[in-house]
mmCIF file of the N, C-alpha and C atoms, coordinates in Angstrom:
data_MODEL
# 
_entry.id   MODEL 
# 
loop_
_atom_site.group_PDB 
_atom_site.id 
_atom_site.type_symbol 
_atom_site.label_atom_id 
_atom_site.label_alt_id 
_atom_site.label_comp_id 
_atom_site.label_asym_id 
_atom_site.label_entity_id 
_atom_site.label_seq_id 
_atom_site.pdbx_PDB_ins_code 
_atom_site.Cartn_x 
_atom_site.Cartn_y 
_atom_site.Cartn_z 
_atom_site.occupancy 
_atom_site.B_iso_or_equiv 
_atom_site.pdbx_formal_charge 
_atom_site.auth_seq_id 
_atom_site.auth_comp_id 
_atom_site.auth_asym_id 
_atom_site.auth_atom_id 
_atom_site.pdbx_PDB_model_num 
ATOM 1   N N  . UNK A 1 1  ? -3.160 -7.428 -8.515  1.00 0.00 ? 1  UNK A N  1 
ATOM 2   C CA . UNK A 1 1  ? -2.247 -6.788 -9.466  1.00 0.00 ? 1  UNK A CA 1 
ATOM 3   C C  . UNK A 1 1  ? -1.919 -5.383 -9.000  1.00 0.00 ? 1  UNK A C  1 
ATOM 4   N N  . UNK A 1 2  ? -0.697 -4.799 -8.964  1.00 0.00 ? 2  UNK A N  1 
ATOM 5   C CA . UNK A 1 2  ? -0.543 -3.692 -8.964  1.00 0.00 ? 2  UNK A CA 1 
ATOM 6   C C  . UNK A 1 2  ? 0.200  -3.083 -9.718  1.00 0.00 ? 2  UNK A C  1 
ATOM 7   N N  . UNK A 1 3  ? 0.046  -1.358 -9.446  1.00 0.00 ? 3  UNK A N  1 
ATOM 8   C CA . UNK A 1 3  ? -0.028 -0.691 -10.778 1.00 0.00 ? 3  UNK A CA 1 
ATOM 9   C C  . UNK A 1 3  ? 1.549  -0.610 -10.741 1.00 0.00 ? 3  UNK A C  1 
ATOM 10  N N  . UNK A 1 4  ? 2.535  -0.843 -12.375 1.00 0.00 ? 4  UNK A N  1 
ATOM 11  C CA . UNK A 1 4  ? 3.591  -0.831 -12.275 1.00 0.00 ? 4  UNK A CA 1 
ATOM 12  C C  . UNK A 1 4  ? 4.343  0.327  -11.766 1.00 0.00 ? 4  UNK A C  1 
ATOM 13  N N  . UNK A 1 5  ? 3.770  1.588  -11.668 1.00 0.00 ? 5  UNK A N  1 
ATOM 14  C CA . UNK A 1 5  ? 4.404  2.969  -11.131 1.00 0.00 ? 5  UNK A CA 1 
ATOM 15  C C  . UNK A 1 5  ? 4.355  3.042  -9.718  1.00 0.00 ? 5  UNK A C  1 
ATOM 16  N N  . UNK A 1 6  ? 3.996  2.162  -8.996  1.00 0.00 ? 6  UNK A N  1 
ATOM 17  C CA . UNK A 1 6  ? 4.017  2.374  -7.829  1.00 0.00 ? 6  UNK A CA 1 
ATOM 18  C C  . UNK A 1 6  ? 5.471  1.456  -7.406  1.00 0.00 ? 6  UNK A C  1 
ATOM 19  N N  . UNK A 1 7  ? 5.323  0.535  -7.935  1.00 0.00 ? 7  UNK A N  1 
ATOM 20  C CA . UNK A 1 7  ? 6.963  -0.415 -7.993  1.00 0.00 ? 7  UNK A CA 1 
ATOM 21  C C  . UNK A 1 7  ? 8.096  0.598  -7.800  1.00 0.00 ? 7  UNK A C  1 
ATOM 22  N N  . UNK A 1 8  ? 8.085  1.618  -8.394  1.00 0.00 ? 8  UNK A N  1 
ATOM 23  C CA . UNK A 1 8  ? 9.292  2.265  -8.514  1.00 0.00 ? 8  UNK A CA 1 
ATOM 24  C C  . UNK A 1 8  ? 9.559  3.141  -7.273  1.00 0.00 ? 8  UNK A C  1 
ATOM 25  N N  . UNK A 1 9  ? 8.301  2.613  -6.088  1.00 0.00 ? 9  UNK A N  1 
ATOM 26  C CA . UNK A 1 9  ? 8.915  3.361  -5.145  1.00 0.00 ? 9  UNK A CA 1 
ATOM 27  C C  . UNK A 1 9  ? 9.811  2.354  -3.865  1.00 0.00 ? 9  UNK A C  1 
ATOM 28  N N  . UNK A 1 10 ? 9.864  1.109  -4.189  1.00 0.00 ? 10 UNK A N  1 
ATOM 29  C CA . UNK A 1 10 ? 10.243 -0.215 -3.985  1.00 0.00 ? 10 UNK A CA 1 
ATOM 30  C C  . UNK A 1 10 ? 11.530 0.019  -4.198  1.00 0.00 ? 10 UNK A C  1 
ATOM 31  N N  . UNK A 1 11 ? 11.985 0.275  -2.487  1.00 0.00 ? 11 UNK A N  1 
ATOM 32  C CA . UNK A 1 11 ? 14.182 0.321  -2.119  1.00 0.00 ? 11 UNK A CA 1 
ATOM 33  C C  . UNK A 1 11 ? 14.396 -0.605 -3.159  1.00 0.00 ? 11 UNK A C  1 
ATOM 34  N N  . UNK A 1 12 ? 14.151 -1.598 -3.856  1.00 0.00 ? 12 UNK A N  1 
ATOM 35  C CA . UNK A 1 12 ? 14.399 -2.906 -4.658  1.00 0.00 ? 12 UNK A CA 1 
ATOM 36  C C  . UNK A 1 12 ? 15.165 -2.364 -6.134  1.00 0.00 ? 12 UNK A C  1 
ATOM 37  N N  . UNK A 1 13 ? 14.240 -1.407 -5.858  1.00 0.00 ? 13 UNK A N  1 
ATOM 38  C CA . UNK A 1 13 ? 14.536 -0.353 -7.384  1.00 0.00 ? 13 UNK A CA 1 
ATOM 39  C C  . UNK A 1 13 ? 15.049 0.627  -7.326  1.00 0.00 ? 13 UNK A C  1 
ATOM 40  N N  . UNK A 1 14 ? 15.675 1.035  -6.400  1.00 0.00 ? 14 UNK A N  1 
ATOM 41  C CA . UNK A 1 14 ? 16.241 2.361  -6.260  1.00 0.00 ? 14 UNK A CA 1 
ATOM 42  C C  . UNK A 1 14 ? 17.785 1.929  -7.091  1.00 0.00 ? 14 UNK A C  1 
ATOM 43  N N  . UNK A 1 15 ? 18.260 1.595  -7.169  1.00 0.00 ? 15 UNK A N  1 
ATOM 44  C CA . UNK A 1 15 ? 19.864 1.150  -8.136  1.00 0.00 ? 15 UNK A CA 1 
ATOM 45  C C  . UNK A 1 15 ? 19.221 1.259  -9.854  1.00 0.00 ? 15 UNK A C  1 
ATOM 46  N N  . UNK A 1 16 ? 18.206 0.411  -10.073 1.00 0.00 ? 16 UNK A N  1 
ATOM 47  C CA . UNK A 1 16 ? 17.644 0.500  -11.729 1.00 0.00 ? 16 UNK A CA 1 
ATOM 48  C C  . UNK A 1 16 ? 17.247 1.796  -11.804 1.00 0.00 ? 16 UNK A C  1 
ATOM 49  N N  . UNK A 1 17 ? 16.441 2.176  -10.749 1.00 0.00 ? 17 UNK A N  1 
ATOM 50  C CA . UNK A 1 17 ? 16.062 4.141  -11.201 1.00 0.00 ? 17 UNK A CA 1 
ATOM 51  C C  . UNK A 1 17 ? 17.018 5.014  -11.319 1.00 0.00 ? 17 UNK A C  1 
ATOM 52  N N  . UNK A 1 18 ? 18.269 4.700  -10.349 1.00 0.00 ? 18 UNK A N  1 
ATOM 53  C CA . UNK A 1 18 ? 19.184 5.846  -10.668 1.00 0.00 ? 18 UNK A CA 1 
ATOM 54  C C  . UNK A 1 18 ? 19.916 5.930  -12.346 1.00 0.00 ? 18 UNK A C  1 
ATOM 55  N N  . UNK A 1 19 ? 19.699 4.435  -12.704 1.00 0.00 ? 19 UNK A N  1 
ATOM 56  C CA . UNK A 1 19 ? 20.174 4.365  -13.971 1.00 0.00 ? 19 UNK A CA 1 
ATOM 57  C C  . UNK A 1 19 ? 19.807 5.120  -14.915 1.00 0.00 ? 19 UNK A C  1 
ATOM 58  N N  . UNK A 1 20 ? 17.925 4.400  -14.453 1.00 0.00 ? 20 UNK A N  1 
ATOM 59  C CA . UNK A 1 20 ? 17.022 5.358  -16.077 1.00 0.00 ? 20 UNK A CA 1 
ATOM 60  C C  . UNK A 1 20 ? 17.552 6.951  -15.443 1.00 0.00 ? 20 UNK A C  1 
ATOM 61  N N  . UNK A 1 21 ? 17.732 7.570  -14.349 1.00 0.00 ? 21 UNK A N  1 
ATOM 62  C CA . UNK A 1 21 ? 18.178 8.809  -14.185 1.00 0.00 ? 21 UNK A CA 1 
ATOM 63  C C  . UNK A 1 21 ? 18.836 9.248  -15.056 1.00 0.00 ? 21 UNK A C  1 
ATOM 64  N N  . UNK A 1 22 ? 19.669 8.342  -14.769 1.00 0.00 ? 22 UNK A N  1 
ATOM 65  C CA . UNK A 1 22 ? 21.154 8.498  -15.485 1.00 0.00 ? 22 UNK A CA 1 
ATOM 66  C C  . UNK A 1 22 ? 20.898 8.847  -17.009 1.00 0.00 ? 22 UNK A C  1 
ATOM 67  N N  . UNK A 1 23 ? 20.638 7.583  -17.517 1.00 0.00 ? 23 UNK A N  1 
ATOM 68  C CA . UNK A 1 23 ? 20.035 7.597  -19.055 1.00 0.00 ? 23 UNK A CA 1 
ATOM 69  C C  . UNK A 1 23 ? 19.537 8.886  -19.680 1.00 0.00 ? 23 UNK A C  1 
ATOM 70  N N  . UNK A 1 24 ? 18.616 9.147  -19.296 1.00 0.00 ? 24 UNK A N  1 
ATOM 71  C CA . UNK A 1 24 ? 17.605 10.348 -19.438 1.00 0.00 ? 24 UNK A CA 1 
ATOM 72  C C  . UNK A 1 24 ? 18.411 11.525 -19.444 1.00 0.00 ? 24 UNK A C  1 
ATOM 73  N N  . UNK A 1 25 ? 19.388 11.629 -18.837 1.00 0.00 ? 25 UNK A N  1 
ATOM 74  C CA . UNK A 1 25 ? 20.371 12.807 -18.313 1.00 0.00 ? 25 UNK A CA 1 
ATOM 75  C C  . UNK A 1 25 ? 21.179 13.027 -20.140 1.00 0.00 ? 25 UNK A C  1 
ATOM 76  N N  . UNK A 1 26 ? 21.698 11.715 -20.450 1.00 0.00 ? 26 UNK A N  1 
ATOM 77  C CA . UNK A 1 26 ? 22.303 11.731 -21.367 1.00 0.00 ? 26 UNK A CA 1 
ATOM 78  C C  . UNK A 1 26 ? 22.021 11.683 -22.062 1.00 0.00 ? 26 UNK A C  1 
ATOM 79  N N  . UNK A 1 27 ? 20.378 11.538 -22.603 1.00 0.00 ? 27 UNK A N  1 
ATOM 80  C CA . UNK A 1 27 ? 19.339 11.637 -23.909 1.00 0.00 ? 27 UNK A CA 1 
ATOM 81  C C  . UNK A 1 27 ? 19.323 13.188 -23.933 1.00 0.00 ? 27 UNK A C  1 
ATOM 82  N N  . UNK A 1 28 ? 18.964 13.934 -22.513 1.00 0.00 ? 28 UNK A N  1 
ATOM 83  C CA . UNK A 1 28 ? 18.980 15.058 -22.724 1.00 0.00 ? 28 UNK A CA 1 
ATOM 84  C C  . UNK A 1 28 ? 20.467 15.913 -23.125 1.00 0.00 ? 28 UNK A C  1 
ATOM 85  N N  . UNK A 1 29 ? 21.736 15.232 -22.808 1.00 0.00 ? 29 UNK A N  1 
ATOM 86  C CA . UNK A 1 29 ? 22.529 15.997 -23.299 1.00 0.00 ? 29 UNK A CA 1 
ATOM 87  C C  . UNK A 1 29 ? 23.281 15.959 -24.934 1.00 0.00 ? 29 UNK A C  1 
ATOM 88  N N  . UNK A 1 30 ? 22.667 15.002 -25.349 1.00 0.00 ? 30 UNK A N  1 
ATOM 89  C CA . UNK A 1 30 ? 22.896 14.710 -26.829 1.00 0.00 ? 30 UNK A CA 1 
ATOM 90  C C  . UNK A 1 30 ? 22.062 15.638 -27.331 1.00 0.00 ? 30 UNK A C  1 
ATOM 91  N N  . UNK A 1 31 ? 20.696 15.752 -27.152 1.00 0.00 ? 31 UNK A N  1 
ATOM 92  C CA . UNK A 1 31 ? 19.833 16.898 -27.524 1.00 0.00 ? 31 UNK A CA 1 
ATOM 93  C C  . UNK A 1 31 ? 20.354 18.401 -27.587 1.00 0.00 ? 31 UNK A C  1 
ATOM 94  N N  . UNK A 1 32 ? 21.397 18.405 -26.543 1.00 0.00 ? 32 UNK A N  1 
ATOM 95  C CA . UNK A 1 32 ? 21.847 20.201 -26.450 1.00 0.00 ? 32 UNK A CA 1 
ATOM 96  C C  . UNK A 1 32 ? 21.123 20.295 -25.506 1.00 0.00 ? 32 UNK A C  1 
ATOM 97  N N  . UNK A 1 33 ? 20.277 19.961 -24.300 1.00 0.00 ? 33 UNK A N  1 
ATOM 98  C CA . UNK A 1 33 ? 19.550 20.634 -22.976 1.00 0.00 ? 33 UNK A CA 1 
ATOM 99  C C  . UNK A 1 33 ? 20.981 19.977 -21.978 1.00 0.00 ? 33 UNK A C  1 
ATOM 100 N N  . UNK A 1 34 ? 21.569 20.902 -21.799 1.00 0.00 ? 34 UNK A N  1 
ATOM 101 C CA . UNK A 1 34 ? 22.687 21.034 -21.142 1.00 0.00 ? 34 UNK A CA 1 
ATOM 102 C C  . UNK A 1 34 ? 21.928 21.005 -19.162 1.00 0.00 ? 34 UNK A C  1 
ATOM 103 N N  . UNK A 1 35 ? 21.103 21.995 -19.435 1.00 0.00 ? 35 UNK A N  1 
ATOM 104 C CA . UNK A 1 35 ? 20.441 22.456 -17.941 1.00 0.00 ? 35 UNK A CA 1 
ATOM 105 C C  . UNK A 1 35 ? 19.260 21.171 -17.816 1.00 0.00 ? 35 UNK A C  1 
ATOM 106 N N  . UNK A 1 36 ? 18.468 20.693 -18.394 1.00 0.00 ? 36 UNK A N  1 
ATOM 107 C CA . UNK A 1 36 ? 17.282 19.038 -18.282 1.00 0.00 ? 36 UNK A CA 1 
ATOM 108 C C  . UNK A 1 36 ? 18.926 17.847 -18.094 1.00 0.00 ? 36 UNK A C  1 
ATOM 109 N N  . UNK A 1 37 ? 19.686 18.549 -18.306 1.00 0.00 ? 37 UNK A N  1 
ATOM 110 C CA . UNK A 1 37 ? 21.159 17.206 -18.555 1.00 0.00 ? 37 UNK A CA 1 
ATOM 111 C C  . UNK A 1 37 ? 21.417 17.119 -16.952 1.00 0.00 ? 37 UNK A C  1 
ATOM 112 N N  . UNK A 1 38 ? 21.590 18.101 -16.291 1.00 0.00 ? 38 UNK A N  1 
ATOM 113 C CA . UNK A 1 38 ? 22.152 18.339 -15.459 1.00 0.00 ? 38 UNK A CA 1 
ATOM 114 C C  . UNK A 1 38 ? 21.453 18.471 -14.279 1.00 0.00 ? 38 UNK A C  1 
ATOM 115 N N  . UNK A 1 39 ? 20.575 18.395 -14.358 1.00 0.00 ? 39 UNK A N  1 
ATOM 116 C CA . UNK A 1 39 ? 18.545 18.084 -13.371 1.00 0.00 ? 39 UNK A CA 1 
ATOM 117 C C  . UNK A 1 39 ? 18.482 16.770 -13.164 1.00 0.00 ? 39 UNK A C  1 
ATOM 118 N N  . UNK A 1 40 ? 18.683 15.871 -14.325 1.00 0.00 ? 40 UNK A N  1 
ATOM 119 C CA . UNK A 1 40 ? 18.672 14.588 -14.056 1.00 0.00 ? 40 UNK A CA 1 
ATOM 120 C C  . UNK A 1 40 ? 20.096 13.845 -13.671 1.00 0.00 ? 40 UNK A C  1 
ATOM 121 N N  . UNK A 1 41 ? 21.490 14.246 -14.010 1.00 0.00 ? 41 UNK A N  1 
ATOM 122 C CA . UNK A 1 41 ? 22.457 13.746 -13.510 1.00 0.00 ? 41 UNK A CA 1 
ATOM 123 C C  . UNK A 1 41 ? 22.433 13.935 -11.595 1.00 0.00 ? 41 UNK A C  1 
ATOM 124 N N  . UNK A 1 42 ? 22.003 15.012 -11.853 1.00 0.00 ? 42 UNK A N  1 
ATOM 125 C CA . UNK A 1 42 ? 22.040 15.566 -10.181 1.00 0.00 ? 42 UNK A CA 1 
ATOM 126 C C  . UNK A 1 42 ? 20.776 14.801 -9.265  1.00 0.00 ? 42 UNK A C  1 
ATOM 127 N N  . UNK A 1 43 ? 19.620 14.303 -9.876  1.00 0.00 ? 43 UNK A N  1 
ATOM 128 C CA . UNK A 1 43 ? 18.553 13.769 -9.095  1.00 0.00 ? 43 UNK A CA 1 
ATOM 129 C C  . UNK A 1 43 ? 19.308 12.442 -8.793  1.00 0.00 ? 43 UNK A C  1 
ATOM 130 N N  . UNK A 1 44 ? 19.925 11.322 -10.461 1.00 0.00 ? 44 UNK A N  1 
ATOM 131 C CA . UNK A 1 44 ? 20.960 10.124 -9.905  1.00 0.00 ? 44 UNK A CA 1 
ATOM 132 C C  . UNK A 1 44 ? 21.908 10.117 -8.865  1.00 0.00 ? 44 UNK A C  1 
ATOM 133 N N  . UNK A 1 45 ? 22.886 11.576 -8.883  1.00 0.00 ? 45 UNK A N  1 
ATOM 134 C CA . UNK A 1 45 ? 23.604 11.278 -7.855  1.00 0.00 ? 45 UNK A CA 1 
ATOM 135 C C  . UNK A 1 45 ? 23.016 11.510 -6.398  1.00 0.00 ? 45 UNK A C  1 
ATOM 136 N N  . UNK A 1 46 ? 22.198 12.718 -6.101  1.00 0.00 ? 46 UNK A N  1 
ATOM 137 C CA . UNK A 1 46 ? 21.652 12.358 -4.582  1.00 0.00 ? 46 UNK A CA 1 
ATOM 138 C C  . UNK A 1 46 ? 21.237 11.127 -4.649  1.00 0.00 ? 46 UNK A C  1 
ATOM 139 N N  . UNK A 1 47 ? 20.272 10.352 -5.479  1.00 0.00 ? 47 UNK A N  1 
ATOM 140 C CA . UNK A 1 47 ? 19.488 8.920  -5.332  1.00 0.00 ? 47 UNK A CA 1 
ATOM 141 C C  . UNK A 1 47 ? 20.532 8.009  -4.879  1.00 0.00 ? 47 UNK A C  1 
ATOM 142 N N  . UNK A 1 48 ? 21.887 7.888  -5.170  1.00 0.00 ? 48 UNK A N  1 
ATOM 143 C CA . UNK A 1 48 ? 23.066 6.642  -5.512  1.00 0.00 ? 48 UNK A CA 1 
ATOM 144 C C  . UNK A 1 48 ? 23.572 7.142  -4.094  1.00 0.00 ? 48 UNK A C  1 
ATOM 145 N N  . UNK A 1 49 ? 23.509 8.510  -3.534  1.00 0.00 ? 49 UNK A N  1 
ATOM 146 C CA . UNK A 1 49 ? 24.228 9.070  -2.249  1.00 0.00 ? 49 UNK A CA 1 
ATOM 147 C C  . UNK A 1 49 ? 23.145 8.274  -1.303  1.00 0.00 ? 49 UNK A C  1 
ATOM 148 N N  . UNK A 1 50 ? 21.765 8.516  -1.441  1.00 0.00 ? 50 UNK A N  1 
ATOM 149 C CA . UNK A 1 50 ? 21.070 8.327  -0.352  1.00 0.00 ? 50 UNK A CA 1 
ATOM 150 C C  . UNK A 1 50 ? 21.119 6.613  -0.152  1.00 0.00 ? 50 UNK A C  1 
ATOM 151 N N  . UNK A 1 51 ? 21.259 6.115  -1.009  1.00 0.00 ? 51 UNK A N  1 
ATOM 152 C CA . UNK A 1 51 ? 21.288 4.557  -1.036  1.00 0.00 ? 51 UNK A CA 1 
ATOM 153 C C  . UNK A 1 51 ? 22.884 3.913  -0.988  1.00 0.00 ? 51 UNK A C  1 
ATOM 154 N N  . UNK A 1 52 ? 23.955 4.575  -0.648  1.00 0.00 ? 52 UNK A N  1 
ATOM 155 C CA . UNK A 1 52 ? 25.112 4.302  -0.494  1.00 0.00 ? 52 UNK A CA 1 
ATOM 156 C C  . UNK A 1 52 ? 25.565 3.361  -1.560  1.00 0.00 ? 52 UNK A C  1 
ATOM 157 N N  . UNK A 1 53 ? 24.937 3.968  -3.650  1.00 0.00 ? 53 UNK A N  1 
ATOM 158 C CA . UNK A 1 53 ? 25.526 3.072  -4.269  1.00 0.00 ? 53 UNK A CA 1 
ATOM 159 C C  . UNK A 1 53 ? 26.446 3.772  -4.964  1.00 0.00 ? 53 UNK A C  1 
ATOM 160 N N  . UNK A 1 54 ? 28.030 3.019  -4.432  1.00 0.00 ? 54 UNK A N  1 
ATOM 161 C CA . UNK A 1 54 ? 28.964 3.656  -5.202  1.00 0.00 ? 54 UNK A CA 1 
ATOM 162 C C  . UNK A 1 54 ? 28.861 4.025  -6.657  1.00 0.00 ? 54 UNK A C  1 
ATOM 163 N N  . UNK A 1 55 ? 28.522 3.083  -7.643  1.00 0.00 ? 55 UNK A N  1 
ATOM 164 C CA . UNK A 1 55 ? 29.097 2.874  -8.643  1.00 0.00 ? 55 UNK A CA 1 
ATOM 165 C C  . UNK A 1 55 ? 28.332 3.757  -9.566  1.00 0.00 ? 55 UNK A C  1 
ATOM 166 N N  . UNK A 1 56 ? 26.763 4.092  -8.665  1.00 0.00 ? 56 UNK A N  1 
ATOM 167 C CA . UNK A 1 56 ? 26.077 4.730  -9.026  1.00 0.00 ? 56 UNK A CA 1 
ATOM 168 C C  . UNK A 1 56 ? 26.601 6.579  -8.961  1.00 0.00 ? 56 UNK A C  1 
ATOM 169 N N  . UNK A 1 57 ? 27.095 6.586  -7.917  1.00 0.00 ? 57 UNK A N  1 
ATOM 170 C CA . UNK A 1 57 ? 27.828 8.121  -7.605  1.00 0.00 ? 57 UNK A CA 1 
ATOM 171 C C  . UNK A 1 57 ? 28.847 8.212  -8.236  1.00 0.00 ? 57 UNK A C  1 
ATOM 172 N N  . UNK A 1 58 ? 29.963 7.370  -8.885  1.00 0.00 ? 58 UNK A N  1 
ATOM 173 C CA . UNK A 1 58 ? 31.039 7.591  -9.439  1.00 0.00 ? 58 UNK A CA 1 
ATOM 174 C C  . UNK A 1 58 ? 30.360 8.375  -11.185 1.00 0.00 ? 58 UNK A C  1 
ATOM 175 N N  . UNK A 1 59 ? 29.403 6.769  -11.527 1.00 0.00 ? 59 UNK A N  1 
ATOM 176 C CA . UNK A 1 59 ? 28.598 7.502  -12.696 1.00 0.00 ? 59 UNK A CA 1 
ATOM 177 C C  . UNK A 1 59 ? 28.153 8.905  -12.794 1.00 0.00 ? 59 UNK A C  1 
ATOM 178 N N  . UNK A 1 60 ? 27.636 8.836  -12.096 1.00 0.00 ? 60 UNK A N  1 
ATOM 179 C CA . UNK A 1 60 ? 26.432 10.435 -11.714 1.00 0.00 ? 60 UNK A CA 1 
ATOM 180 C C  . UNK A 1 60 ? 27.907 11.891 -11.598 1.00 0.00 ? 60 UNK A C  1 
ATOM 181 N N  . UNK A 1 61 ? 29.144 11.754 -11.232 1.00 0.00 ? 61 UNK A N  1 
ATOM 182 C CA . UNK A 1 61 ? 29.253 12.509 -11.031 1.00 0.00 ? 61 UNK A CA 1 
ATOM 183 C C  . UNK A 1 61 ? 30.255 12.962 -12.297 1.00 0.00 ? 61 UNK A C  1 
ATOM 184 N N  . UNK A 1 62 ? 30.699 11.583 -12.767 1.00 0.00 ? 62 UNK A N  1 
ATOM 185 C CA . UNK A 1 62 ? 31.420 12.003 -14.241 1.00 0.00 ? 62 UNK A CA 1 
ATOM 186 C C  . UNK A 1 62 ? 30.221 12.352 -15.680 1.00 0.00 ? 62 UNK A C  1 
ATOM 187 N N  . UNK A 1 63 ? 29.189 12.096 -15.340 1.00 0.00 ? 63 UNK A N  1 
ATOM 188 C CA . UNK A 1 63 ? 28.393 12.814 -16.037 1.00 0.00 ? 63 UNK A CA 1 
ATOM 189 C C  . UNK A 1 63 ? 28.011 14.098 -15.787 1.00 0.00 ? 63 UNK A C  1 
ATOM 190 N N  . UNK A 1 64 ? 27.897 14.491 -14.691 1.00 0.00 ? 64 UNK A N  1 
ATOM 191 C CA . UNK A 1 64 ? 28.369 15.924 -13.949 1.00 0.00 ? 64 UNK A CA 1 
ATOM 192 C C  . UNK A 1 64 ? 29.287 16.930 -14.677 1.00 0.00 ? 64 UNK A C  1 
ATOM 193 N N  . UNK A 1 65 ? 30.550 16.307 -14.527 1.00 0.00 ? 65 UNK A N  1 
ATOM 194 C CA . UNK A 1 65 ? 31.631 16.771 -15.508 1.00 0.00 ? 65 UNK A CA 1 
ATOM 195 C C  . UNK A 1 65 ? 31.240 17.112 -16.891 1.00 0.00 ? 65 UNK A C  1 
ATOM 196 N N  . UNK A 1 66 ? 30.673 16.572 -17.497 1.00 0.00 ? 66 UNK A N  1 
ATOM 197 C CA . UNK A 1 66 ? 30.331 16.797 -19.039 1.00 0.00 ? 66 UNK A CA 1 
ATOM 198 C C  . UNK A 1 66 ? 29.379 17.675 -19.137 1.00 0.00 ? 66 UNK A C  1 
ATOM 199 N N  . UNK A 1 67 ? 28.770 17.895 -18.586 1.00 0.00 ? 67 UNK A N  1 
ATOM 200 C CA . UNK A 1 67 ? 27.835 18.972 -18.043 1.00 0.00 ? 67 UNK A CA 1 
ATOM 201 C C  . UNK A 1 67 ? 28.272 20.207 -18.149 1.00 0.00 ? 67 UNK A C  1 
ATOM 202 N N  . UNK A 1 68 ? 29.303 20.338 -17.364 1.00 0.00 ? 68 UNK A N  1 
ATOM 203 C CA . UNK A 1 68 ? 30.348 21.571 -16.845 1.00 0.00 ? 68 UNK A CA 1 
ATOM 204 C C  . UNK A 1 68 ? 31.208 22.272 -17.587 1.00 0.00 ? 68 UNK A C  1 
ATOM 205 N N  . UNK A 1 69 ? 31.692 21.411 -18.407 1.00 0.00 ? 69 UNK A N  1 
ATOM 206 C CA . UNK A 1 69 ? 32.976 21.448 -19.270 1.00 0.00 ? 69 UNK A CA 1 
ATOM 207 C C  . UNK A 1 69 ? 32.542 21.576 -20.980 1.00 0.00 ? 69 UNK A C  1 
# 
């Protein structure tokens, strides 16, 4: 058996992590942490850059925007 936190370092999962990134980004910006908003949009988009997932960088960066604006 192994421990489920180590899974998440498994290329397999790198597309589902950028998500919860993602997620988390936008829990924090409903809260008003504009700057924890924008820590985690920015960790998704390098993650989606380093793994060449578009759809993941298009996300990451229009959440970016809301950030900004």
């Amino acid at each position: 058996r192994s421990n489920p936190i180590y899974r998440l370092a498994l290329p397999t999962c790198w597309p589902p992590c950028s998500a919860v990134l993602l997620s988390m980004g936008y829990m924090h910006l409903d809260a008003g942490k504009h700057q924890q908003a924008r820590h985690f949009f920015e960790q998704s988009y390098a993650l989606s850059m380093a793994i060449g997932l578009k759809t993941g960088i298009e996300e990451a960066t229009e959440a970016l925007q809301e950030v900004t604006t």
